[in-house]
Residue, then its C-alpha position, 0 to 999 in steps of 0.5 A: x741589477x735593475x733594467x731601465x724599465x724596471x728603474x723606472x718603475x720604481x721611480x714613479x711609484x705611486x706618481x704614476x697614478x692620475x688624479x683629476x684636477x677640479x674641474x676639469x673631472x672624466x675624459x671629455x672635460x679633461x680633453x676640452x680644457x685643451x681648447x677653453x683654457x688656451x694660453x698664448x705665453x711666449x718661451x724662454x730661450x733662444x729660438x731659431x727656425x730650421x728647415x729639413x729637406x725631404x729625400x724623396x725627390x718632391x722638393x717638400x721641406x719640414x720646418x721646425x722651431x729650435x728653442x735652446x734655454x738660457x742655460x746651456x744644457x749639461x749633457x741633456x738631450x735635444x726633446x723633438x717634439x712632434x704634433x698630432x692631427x690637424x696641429x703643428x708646433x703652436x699647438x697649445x700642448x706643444x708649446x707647454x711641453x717645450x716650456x717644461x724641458x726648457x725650464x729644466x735645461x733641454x734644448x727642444x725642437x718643435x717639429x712641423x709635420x709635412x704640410x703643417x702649420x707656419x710651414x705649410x707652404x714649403x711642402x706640395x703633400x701632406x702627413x699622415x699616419x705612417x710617415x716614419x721617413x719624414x721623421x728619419x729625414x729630419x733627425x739626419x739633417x740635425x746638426x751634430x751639435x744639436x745631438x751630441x747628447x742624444x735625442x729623446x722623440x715626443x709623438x702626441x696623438x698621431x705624431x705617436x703613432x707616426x713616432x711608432x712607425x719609425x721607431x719600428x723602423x728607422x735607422x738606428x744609428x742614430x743617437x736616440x736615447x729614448x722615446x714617449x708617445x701620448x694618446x697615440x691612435x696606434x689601431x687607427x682603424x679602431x680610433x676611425x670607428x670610435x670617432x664616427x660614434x654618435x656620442x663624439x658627432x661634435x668631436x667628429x664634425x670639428x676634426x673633418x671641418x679642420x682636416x678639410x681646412x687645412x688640406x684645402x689650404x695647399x695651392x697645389x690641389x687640382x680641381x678634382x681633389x678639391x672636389x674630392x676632399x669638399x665631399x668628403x662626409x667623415x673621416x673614414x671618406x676623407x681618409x679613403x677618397x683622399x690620404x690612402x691614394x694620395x699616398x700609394x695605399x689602395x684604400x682606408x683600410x690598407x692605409x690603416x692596417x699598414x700604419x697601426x703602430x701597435x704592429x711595430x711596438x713589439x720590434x722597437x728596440x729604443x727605450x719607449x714610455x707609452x701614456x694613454x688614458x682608459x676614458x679617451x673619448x677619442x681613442x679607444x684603449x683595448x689595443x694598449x690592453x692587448x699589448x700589455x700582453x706582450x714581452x715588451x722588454x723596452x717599452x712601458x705602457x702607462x694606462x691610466x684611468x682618467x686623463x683624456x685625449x692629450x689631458x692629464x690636467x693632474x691634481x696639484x700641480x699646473x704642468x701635466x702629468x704626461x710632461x712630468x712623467x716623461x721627465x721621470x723617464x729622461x732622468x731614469x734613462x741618462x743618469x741626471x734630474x735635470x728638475x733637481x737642478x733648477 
């Protein structure tokens, strides 16, 4: 009898590989059409917005936008889908993957990550790397009938590598059917070298100038954090000088060794689908290849050679190759092509 993985494998086939679409050709085009090609279209559906209270006594809460299609969904599970560094849940690639589930009948929850986006204000901290509570903060204060199908998480860039940390870690008594990463950083510390390279100094100074903007944006930062994170050079300094002791890691580097979420793919127990592309110019590819190497029995790496950072701009088609994969996968996983149905 085929496993999962093993179902899922010959689903995909030959549709696990990934082509270019013209013109958007290598990893910096395929990355950048995220920002030239922005669309701001409205989502089908009902939507309401829900707030989650965290456990941890700071008073923070997380919003989140909950879109449910116009046809209910028949025993389709809740997508919760979680943004990457310096997003939140009107990122572009956020609000084209809810519109893809809701188009095949799955409700989808847009998750804001603490300190982020329209729901900055109701938090005093900020995310970061490994704040697998938050996430399990979150799916407890889910209604049951919002989870009576189960659940099936999405983590794109850092909210990956976030999603890997509770997923090496969380509780699993909750009804997770499935989850999927995309363009995880889960060696941060590589993903901090690879950024400070001359060939990504643009890249770079756009992503410090946004972690500045929107860290500074908090009205609870006494005058020498301000000053703290307005000197910081990089992303190495801003992650040393200001998340590592904000948060109770003694520097940069224990902050990055404690939150690799590579370190946790080997203890994960929930089916999980990891897509990353071998010319990220942003995240480096080696720590999936060393994984590879590992009995991974519920985790399938996908390592494509094109695609970019959260691109997969595919040939042939307008919605991405990340969405349509991870649609594979929930159907292989529940029994049910909700795309059959449409």
């Amino acid at each position: 009898m085929l496993s999962v993985l093993d179902a899922f494998r010959d689903i995909a086939g030959q549709g696990a590989k990934f082509q270019d679409r013209a013109p958007w050709w290598g990893g910096d085009l395929q990355t950048l059409r995220n920002v030239v090609m922005r669309r701001s279209r409205g989502l089908p559906g009902r939507s309401s917005t829900l707030e989650f209270p965290m456990n941890d006594g700071s008073g923070d809460r997380l919003g989140a936008t909950l879109h449910e299609p116009d046809v209910p969904p028949k025993d389709s599970p809740l997508v919760v889908l979680i943004h990457g560094l310096t997003g939140c849940e009107d990122s572009d690639y956020m609000r084209e993957s809810a519109r893809f589930h809701l188009a095949r009948g799955r409700a989808v929850l847009r998750l804001n990550l603490r300190g982020a986006g329209p729901a900055g204000h109701l938090a005093s901290n900020y995310y970061h790397a490994g704040c697998a509570a938050d996430i399990q903060g979150v799916l407890e204060g889910l209604y049951a009938p919002h989870t009576q199908h189960g659940l099936f998480l999405v983590g794109y860039s850092l909210g990956g590598n976030v999603l890997l940390n509770w997923l090496g870690r969380g509780d699993k008594q909750l009804p997770v059917v499935g989850a999927a990463t995309v363009s995880a950083p889960i060696e941060p510390w590589q993903a901090c070298q690879r950024m400070m390279e001359p060939r990504n100094a643009l890249y770079h100074h756009f992503l410090i100038q946004r972690m500045k903007r929107d860290v500074l944006s908090f009205l609870g930062l006494s005058p020498s954090e301000r000053q703290t994170i307005e000197g910081t050079r990089n992303i190495f300094e801003f992650d040393d000088h200001w998340v590592a002791p904000r948060n109770g890691f003694d520097d940069a580097m224990d902050y990055y060794t404690r939150t690799a979420g590579a370190q946790f793919v080997p203890t994960i127990a929930v089916p999980t689908l990891m897509i990353h592309a071998r010319n990220d110019p942003w995240i480096p590819a080696e720590p999936y290849l060393v994984l590879k190497e590992h009995d991974l029995p519920q985790v399938e790496i996908l390592l494509s050679n094109s695609g970019g950072h959260l691109g997969f701009h595919a040939r042939g088609a307008h919605e991405t190759w990340h969405d349509r994969t991870i649609d594979r996968y929930i159907w292989t996983l529940t029994g049910r092509d909700a795309s059959a149905e449409q």
